[in-house]
FIKOLZA-1660 file (N, C-alpha, C; in steps of 0.1 Angstrom, whole numbers, plus 5000, padded with zeros to 4 digits):
% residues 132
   i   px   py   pz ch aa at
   1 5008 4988 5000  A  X  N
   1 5000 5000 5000  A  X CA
   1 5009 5012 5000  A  X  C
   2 5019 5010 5004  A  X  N
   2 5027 5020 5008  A  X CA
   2 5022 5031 5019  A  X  C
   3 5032 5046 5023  A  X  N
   3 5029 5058 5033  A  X CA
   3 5021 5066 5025  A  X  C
   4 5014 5074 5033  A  X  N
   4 5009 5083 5030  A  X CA
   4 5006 5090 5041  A  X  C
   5 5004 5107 5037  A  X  N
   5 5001 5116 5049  A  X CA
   5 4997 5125 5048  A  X  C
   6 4994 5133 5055  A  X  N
   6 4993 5148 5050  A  X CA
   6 5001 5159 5062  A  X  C
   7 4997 5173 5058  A  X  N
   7 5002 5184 5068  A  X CA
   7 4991 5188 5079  A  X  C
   8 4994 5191 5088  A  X  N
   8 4981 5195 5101  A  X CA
   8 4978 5209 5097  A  X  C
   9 4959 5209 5096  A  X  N
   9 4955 5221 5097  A  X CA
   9 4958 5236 5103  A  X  C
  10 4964 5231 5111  A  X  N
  10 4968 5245 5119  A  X CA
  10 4981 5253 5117  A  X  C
  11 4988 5242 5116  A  X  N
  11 5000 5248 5114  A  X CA
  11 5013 5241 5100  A  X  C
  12 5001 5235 5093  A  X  N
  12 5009 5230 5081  A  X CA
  12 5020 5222 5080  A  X  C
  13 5022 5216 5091  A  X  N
  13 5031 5211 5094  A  X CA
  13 5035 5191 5085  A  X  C
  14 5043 5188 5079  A  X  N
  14 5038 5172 5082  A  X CA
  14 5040 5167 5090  A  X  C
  15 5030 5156 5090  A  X  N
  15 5024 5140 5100  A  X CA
  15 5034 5133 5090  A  X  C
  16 5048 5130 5102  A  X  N
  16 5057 5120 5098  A  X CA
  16 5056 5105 5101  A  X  C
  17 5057 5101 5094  A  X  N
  17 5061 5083 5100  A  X CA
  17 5068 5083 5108  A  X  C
  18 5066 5072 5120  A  X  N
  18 5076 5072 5129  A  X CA
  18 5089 5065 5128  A  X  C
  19 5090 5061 5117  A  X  N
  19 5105 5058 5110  A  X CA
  19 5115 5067 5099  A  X  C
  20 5104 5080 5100  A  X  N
  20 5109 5090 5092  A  X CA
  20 5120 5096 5097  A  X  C
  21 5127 5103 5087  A  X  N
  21 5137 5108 5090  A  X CA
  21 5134 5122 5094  A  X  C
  22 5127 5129 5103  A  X  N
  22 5119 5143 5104  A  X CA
  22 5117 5144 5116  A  X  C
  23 5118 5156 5123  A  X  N
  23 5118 5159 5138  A  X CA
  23 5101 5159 5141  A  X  C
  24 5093 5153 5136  A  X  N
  24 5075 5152 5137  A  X CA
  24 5074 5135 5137  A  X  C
  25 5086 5128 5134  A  X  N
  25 5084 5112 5136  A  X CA
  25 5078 5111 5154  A  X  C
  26 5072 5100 5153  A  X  N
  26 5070 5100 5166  A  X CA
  26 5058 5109 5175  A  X  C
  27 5056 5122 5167  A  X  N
  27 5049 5128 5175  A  X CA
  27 5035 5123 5178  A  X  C
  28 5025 5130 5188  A  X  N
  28 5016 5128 5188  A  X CA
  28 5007 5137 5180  A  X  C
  29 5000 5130 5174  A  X  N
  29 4987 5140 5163  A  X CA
  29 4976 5133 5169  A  X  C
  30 4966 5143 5161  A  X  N
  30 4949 5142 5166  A  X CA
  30 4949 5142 5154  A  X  C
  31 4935 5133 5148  A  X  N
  31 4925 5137 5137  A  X CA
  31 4914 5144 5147  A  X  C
  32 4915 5158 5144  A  X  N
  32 4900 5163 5147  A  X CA
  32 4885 5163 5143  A  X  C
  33 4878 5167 5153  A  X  N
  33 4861 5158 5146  A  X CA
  33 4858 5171 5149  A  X  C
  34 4844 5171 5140  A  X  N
  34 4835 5181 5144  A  X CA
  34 4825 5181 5157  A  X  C
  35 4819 5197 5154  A  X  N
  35 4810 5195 5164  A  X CA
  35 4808 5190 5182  A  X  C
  36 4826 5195 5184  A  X  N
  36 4826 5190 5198  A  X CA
  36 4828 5180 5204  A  X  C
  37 4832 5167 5189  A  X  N
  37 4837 5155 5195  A  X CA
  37 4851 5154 5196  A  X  C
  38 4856 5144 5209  A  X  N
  38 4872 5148 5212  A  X CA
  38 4880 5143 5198  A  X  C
  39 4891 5148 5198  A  X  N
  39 4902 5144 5190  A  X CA
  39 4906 5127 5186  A  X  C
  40 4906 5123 5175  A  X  N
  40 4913 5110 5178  A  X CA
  40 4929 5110 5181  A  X  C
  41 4934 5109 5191  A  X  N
  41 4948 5108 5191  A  X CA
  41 4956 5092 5191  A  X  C
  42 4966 5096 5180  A  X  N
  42 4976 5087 5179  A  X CA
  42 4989 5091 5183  A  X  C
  43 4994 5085 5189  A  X  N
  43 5007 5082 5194  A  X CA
  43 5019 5076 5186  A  X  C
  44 5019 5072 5174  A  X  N
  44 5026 5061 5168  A  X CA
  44 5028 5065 5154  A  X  C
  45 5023 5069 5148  A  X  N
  45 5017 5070 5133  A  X CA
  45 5026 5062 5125  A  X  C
  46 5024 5051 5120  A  X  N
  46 5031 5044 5112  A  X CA
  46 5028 5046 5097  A  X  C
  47 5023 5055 5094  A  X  N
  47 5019 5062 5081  A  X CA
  47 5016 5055 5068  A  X  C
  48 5003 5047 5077  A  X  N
  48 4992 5039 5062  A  X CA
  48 4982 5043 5066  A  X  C
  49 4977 5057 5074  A  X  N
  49 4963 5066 5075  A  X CA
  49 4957 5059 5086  A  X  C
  50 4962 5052 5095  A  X  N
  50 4952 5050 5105  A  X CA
  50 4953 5061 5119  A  X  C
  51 4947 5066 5122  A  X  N
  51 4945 5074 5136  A  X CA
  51 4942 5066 5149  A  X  C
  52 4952 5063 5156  A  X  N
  52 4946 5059 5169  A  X CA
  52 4928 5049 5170  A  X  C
  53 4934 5041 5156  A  X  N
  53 4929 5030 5151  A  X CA
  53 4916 5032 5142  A  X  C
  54 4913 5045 5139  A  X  N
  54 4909 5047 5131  A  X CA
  54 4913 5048 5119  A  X  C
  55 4910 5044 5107  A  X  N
  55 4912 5048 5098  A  X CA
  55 4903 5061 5089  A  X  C
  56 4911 5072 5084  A  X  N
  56 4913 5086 5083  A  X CA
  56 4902 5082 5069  A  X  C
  57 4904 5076 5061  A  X  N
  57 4896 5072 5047  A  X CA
  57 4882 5071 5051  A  X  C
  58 4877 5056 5059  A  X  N
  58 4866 5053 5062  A  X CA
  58 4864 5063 5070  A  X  C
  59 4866 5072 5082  A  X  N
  59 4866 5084 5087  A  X CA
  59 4858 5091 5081  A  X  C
  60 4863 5099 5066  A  X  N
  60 4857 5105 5062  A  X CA
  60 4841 5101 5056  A  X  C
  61 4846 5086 5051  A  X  N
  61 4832 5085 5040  A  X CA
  61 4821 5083 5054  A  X  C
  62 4820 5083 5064  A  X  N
  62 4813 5081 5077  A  X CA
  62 4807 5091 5080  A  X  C
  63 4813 5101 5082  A  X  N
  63 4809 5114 5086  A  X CA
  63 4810 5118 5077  A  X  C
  64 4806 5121 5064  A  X  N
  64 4799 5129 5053  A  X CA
  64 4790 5117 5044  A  X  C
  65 4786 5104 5053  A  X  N
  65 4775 5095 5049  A  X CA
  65 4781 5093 5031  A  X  C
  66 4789 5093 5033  A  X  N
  66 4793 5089 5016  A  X CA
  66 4787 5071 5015  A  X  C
  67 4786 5066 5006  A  X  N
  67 4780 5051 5006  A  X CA
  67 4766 5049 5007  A  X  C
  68 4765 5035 5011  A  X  N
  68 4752 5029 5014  A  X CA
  68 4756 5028 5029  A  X  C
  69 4744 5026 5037  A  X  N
  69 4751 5018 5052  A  X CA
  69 4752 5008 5055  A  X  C
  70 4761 4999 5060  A  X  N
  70 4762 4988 5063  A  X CA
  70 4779 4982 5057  A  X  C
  71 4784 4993 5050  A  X  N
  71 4792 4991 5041  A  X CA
  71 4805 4982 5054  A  X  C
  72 4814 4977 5053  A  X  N
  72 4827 4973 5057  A  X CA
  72 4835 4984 5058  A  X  C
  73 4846 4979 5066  A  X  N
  73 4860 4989 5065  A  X CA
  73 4864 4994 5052  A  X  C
  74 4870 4981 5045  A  X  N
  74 4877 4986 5030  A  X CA
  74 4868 4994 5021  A  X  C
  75 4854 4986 5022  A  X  N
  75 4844 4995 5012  A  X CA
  75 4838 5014 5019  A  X  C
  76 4840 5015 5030  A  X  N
  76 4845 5030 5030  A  X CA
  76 4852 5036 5031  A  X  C
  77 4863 5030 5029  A  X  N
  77 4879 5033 5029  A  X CA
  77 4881 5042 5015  A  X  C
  78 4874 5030 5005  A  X  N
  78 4879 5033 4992  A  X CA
  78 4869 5041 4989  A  X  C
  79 4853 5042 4997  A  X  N
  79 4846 5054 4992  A  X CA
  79 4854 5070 4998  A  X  C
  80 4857 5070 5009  A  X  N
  80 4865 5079 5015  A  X CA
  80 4875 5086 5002  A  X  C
  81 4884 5076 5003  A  X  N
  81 4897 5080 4994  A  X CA
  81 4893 5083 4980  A  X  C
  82 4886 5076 4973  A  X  N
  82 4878 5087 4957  A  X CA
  82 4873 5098 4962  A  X  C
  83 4868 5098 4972  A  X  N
  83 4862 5112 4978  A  X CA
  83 4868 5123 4978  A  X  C
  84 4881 5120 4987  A  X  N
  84 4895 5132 4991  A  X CA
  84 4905 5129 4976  A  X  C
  85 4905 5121 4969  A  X  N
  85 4914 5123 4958  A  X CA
  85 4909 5126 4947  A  X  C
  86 4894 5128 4942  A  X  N
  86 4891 5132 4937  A  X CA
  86 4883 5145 4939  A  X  C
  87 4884 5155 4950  A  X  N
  87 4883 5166 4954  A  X CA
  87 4869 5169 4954  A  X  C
  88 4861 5161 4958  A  X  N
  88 4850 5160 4961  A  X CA
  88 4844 5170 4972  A  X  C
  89 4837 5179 4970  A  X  N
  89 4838 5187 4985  A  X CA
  89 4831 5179 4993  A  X  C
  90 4834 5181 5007  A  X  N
  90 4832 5174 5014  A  X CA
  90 4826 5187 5026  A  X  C
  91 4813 5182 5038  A  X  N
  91 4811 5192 5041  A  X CA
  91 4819 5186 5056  A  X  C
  92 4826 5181 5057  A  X  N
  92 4835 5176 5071  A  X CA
  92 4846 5169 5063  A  X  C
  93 4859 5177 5056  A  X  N
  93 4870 5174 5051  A  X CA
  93 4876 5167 5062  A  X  C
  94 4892 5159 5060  A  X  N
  94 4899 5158 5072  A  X CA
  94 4908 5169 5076  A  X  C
  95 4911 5168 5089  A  X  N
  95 4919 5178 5095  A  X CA
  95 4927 5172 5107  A  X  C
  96 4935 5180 5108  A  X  N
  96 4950 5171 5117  A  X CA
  96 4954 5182 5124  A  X  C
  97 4956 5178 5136  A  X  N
  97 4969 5189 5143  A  X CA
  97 4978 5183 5154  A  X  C
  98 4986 5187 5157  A  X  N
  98 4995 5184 5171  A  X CA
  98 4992 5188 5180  A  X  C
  99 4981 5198 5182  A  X  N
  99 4974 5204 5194  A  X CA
  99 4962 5197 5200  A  X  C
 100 4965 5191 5207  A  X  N
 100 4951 5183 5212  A  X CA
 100 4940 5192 5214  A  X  C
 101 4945 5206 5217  A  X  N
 101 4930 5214 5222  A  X CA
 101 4922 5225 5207  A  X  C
 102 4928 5218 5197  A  X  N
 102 4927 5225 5183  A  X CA
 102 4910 5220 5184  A  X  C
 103 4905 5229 5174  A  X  N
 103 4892 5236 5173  A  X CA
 103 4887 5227 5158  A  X  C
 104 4883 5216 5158  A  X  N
 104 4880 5213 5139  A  X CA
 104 4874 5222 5132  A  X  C
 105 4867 5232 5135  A  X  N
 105 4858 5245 5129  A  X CA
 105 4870 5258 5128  A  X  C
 106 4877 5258 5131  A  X  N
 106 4887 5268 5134  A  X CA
 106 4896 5269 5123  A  X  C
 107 4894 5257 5119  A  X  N
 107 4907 5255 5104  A  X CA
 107 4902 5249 5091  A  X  C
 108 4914 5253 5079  A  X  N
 108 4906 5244 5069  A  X CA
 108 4911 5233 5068  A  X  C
 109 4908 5227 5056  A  X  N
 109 4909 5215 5057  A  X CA
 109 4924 5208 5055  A  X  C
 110 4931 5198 5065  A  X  N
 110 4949 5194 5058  A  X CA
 110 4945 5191 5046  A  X  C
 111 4963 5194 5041  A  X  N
 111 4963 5191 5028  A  X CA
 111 4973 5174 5027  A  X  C
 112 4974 5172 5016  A  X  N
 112 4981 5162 5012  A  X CA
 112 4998 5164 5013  A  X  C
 113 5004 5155 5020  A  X  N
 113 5023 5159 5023  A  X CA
 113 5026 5152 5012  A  X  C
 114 5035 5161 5003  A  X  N
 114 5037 5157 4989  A  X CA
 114 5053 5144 4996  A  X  C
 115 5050 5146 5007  A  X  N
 115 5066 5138 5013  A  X CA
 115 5063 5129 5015  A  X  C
 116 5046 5125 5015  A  X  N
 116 5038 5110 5021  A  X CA
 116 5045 5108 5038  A  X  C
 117 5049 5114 5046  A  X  N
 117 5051 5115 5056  A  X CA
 117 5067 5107 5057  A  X  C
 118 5071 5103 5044  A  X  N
 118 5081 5094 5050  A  X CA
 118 5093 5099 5039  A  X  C
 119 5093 5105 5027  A  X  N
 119 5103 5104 5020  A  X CA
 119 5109 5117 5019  A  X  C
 120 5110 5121 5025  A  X  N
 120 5120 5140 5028  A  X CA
 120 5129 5141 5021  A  X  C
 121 5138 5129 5017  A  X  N
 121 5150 5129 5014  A  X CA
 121 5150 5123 4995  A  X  C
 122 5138 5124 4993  A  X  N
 122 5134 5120 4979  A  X CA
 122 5140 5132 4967  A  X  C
 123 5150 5123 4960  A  X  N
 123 5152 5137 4946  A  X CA
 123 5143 5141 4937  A  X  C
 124 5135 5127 4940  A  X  N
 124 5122 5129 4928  A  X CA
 124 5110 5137 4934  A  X  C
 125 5113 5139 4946  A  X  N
 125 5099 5147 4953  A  X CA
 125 5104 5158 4954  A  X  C
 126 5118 5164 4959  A  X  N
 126 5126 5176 4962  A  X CA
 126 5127 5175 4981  A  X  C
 127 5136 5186 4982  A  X  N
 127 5140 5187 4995  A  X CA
 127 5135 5204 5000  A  X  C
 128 5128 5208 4996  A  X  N
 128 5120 5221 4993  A  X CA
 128 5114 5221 5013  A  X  C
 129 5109 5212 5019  A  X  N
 129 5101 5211 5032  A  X CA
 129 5113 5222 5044  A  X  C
 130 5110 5227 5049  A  X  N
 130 5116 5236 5056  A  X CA
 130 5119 5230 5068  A  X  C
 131 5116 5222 5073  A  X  N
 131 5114 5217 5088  A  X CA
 131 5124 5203 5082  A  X  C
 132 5131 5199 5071  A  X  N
 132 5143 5188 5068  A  X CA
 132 5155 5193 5071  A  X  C
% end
């Protein structure tokens, strides 16, 4: 399947893999929810989109009812992910921060880390990321 990741709403930051070579390996992030619900926090991020055992794909297609109901994991995984890669607006995008007490209404939506959280040191991606 390979990494993937994106940067935290707040501060744009990338969500590293915790085998990355990046001073954000290891950290702790939140996927933020709407509406007042707590943060999912992960501690670990091994950067194949799961949050503190969520996964961030089926996440989305959940809370913006994408699908039929009853669907499985992988089948709103993959509704999720056409969703966010095909720029689908979404009226509850995902969003990430390192601040546990971040606000999900307060920010827009993360974007995609062109570094997939893991390859900083990539010639084919660039070394452009300020925080390498």
């Amino acid at each position: 399947m390979g990494f993937f990741s994106w940067n935290t709403a707040d501060t744009n930051e990338s969500i590293a893999n915790r085998e990355a070579p990046h001073p954000n390996a290891g950290r702790t992030v939140y996927l933020l929810q709407p509406n007042g619900a707590p943060p999912i926090q992960e501690d670990d991020y091994i950067g194949c989109g799961v949050f503190g055992g969520v996964d961030a794909f089926a996440w989305l297609a959940e809370i913006n009812g994408l699908g039929t109901p009853g669907l499985n994991i992988e089948e709103r995984r993959r509704f999720g992910a056409r969703a966010y890669l095909d720029d689908v607006p979404l009226k509850y995008p995902l969003k990430f921060s390192f601040n546990r007490d971040a606000v999900y209404e307060d920010f827009p939506a993360s974007t995609w880390d062109p570094y997939q959280g893991f390859f900083y040191n990539n010639p084919l991606i660039g070394t452009d990321d300020p925080s390498c």
